[in-house]
Backbone as a printed PyTorch tensor [residue, N CA C, xyz], in Angstrom:
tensor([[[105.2610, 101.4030, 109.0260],
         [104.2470, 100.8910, 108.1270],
         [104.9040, 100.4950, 106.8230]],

        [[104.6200,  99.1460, 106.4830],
         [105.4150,  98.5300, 104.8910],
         [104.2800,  98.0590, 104.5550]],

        [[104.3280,  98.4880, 103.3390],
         [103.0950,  97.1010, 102.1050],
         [103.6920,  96.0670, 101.3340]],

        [[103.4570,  95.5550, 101.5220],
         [104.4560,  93.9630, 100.4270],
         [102.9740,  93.2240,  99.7190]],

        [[103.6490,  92.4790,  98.7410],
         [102.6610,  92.0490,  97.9030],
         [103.2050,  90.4900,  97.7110]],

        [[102.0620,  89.5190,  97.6080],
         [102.3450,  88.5070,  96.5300],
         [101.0860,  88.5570,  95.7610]],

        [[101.2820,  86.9240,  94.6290],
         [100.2560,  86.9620,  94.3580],
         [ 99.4840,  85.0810,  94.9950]],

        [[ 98.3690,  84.9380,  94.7500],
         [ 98.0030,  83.9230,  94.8590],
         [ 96.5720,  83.4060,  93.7740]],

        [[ 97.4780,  82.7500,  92.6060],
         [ 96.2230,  83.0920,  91.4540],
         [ 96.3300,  84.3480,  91.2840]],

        [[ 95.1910,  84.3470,  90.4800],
         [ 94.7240,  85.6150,  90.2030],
         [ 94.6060,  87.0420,  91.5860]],

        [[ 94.5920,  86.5070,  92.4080],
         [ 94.1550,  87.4250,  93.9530],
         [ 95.5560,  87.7330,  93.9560]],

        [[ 95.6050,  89.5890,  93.9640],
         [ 96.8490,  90.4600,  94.4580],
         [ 96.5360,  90.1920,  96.5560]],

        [[ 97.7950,  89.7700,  97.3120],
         [ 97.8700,  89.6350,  98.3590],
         [ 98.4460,  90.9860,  98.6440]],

        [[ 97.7910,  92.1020,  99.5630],
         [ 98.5380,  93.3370, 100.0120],
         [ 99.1270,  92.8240, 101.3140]],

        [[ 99.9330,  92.8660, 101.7920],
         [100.1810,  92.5890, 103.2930],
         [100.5590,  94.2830, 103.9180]],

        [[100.1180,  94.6410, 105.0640],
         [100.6850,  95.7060, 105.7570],
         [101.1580,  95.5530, 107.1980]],

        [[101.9340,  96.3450, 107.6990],
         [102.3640,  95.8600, 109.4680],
         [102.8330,  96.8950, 110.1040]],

        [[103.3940,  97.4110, 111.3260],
         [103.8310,  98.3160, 111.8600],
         [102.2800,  99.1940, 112.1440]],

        [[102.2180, 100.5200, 111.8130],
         [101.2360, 101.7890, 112.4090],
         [100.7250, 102.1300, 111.1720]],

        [[ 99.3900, 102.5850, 110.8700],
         [ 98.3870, 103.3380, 110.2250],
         [ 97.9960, 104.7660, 110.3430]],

        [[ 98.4800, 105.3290, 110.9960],
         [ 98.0230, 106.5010, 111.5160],
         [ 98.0380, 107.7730, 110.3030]],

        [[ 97.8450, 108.8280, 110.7730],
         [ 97.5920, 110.2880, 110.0320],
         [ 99.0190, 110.4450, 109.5150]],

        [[100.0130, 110.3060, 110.0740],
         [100.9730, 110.3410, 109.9810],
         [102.0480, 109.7170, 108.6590]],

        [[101.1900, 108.6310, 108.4500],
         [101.8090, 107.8170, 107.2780],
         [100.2730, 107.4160, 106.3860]],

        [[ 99.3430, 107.6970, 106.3060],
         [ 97.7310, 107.6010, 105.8600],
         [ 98.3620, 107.3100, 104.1530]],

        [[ 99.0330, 108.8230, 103.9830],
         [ 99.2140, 109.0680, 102.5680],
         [100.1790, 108.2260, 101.5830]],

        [[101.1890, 107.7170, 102.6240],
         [101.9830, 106.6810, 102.1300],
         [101.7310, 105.3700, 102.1470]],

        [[100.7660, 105.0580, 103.1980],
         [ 99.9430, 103.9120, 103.0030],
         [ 99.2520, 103.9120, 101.7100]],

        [[ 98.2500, 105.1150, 101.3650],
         [ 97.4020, 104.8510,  99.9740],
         [ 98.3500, 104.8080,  99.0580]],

        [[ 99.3240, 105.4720,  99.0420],
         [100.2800, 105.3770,  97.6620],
         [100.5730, 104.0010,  97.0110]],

        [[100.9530, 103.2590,  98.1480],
         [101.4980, 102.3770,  98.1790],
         [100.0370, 101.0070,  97.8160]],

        [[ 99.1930, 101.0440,  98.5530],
         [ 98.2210, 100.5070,  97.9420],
         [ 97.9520, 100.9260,  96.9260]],

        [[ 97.5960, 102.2490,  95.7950],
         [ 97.1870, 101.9780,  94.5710],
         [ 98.7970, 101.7260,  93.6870]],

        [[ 99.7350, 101.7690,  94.0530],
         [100.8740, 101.7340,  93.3310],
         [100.8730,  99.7810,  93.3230]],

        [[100.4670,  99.0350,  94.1420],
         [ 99.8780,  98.0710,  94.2110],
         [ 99.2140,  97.3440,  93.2940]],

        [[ 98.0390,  98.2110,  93.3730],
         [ 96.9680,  97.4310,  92.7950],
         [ 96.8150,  98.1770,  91.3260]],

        [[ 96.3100,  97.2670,  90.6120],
         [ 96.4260,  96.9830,  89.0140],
         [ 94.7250,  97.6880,  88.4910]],

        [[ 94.8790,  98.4160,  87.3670],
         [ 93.3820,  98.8040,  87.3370],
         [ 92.9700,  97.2640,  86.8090]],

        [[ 93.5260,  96.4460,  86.3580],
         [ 92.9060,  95.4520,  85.8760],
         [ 92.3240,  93.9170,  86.6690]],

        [[ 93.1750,  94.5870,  88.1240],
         [ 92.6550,  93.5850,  89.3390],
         [ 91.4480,  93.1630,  89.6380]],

        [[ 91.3850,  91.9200,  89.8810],
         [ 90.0810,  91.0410,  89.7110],
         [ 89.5510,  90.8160,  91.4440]],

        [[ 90.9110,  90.7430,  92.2640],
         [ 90.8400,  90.2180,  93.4010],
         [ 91.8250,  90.8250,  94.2940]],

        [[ 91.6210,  91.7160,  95.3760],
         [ 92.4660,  92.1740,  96.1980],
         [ 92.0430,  91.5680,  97.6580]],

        [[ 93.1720,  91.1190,  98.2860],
         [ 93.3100,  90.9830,  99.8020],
         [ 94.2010,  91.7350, 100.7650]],

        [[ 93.4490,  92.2350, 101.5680],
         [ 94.5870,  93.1070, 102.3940],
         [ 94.6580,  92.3190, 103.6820]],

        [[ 95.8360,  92.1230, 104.1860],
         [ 96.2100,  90.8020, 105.0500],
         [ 96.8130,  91.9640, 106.3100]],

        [[ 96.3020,  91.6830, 107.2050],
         [ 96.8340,  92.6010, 108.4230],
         [ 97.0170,  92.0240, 109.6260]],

        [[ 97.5790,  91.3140, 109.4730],
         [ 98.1910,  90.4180, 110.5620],
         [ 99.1590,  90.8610, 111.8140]],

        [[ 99.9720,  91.7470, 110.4010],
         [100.9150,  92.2900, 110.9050],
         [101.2030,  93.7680, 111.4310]],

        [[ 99.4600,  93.8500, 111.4720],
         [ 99.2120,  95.7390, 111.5390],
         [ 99.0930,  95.5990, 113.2470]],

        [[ 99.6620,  96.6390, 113.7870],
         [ 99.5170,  97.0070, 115.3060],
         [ 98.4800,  97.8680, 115.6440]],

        [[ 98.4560,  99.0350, 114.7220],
         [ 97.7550,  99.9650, 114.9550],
         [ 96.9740, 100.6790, 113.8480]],

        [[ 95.4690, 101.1500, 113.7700],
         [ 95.1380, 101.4760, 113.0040],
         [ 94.3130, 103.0280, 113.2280]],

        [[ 94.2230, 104.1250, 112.8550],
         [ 93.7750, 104.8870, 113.0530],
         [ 92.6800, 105.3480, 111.9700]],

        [[ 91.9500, 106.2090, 112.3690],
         [ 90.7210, 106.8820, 111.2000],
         [ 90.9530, 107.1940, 110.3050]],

        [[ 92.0920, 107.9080, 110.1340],
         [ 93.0360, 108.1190, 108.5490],
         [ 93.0890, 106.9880, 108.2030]],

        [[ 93.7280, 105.7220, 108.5460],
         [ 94.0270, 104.4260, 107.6980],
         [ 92.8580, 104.1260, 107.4480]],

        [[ 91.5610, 104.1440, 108.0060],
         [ 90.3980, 103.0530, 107.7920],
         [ 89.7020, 104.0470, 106.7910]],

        [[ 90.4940, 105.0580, 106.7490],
         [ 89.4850, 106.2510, 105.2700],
         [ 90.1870, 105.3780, 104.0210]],

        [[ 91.5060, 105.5540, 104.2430],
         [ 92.3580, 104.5100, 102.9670],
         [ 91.6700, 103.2970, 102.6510]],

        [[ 91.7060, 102.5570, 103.1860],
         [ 91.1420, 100.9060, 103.5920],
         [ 89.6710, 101.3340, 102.7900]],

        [[ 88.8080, 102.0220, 103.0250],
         [ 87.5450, 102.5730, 102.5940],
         [ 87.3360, 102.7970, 100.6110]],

        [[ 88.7390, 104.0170, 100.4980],
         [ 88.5940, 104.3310,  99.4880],
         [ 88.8910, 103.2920,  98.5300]],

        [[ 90.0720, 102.2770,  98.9500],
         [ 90.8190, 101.1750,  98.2750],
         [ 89.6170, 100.1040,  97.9060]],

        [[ 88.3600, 100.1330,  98.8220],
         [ 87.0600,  99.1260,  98.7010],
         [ 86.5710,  99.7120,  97.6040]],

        [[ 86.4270, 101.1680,  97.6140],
         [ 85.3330, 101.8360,  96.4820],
         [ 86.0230, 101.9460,  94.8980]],

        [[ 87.3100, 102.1580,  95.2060],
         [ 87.6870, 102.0230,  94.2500],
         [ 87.8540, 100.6900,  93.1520]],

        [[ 87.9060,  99.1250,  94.1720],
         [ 88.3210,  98.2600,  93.2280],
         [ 86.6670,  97.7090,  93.1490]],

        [[ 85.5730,  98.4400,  93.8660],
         [ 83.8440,  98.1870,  93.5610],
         [ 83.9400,  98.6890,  92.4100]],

        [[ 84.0640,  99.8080,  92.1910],
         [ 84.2940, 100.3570,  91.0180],
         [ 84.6000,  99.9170,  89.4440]],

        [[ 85.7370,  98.7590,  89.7780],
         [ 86.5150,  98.3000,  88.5200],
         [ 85.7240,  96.8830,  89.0730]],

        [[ 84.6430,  96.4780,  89.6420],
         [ 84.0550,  95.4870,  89.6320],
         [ 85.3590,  94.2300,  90.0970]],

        [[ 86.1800,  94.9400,  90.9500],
         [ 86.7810,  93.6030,  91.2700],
         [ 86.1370,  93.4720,  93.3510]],

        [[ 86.7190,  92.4120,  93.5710],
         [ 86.3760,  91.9270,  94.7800],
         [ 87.4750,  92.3800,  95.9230]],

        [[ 87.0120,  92.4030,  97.1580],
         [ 87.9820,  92.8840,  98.0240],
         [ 87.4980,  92.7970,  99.5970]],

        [[ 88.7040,  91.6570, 100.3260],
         [ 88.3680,  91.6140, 101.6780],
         [ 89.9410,  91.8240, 102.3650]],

        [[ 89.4990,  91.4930, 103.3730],
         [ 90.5020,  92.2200, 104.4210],
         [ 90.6580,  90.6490, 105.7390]],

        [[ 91.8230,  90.4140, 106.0060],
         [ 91.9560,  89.3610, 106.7710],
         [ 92.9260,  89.4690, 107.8140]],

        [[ 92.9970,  88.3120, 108.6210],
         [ 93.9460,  88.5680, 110.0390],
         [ 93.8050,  89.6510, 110.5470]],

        [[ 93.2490,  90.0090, 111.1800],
         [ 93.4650,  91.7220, 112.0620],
         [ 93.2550,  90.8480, 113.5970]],

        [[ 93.7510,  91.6820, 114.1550],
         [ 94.4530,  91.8430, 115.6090],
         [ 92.3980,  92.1750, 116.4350]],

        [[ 92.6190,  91.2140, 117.3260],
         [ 91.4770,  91.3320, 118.4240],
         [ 90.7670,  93.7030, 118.5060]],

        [[ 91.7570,  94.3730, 118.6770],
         [ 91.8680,  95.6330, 118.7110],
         [ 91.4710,  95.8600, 117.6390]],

        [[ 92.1680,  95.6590, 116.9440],
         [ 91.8490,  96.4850, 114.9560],
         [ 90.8420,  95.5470, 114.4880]],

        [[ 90.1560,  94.4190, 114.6980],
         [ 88.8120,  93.7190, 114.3770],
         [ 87.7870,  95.0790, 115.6340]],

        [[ 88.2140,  95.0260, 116.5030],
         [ 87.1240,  96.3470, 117.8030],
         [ 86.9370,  97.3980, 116.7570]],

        [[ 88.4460,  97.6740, 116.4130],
         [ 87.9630,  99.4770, 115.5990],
         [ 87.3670,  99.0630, 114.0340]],

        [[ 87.2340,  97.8870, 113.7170],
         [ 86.4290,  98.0320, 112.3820],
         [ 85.4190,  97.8290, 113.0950]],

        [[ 84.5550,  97.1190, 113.5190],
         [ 83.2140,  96.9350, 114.4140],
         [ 82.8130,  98.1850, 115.0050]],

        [[ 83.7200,  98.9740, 116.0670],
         [ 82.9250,  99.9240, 116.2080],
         [ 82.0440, 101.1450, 114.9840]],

        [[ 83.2530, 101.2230, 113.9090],
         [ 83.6440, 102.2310, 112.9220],
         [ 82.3800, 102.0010, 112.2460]],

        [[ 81.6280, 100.3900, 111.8820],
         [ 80.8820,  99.9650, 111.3990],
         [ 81.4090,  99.8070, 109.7810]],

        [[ 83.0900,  99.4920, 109.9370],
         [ 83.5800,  98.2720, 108.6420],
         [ 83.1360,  97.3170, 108.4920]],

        [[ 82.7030,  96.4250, 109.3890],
         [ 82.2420,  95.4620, 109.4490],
         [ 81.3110,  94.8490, 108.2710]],

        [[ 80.2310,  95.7330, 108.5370],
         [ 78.9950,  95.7180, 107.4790],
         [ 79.3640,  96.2260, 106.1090]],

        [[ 80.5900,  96.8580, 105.8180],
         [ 80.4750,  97.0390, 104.2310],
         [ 81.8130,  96.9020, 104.0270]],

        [[ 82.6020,  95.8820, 104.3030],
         [ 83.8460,  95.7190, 104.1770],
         [ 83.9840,  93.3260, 104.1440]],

        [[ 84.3780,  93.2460, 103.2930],
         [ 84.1390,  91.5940, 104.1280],
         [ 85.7690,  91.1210, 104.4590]],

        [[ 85.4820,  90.8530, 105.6660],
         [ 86.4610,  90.0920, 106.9650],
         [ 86.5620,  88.8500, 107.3990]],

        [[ 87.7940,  88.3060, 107.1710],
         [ 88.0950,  87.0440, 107.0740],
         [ 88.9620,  86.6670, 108.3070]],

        [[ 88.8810,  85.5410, 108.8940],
         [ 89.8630,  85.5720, 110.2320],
         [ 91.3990,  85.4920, 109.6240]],

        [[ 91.3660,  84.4050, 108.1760],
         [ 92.6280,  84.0150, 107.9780],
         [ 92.6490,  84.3170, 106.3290]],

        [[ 93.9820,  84.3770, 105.7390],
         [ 94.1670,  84.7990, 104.7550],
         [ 93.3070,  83.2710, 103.3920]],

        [[ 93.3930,  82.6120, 103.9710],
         [ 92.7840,  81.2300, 103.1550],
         [ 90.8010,  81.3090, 103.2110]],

        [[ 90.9350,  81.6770, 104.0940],
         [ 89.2190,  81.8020, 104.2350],
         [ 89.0300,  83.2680, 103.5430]],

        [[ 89.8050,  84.1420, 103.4390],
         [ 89.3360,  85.1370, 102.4690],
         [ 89.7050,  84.6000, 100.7890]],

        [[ 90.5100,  83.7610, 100.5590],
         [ 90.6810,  83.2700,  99.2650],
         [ 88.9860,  82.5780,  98.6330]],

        [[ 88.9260,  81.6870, 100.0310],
         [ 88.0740,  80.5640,  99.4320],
         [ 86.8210,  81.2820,  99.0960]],

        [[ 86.3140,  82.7760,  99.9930],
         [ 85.6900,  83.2880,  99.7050],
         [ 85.2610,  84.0030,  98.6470]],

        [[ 86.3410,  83.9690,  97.9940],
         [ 86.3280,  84.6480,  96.0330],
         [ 86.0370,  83.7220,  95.5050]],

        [[ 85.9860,  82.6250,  95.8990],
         [ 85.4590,  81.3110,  94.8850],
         [ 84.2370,  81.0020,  95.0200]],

        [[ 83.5790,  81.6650,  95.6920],
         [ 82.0260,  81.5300,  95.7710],
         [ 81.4970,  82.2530,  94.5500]]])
């Protein structure tokens, strides 16, 4: 599991890839708030490159939403894998998380 960042505009790009699990949960969040800026307007988490995601990661993924609701910034989640789009749907991410197929359609979506 790696987090890499760009930016695009104003929107912090998180990218993650490899495994999510219990196992690395905590180094995943680190790494996302070591990331993200309290002053962030716009976060995308791009998972294109994620294989696997477990209940620990989607608690992270969760808190990382409440937290940048919080600072009133915006935040979606894009590219996920046929599997990891199943486990947000089942989990019911779906409905309080917004999901983009591609990293550009979650951009254009902050411009609304």
């Amino acid at each position: 599991m790696g987090v890499s960042t760009e930016r695009q505009g104003d929107t912090l790009i998180a990218k993650t890839d490899g495994r999510v699990d219990g196992a690395n949960a905590r180094e995943f969040q680190s790494a996302l708030e070591s990331a993200i800026d309290a002053n962030e307007r716009a976060v995308i988490l791009d998972m294109e490159e994620l294989s696997y995601i477990s209940s620990a990661g989607l608690r992270v993924i969760l808190l990382t939403a409440k937290n940048l609701r919080s600072q009133n910034a915006k935040f979606a989640v894009c590219s996920l894998s046929a599997p990891i789009r199943e486990v947000f749907e089942i989990s019911g991410f779906d409905k309080i998380i917004s999901i983009h197929s591609t990293q550009a359609e979650a951009l254009a979506s902050f411009k609304d």
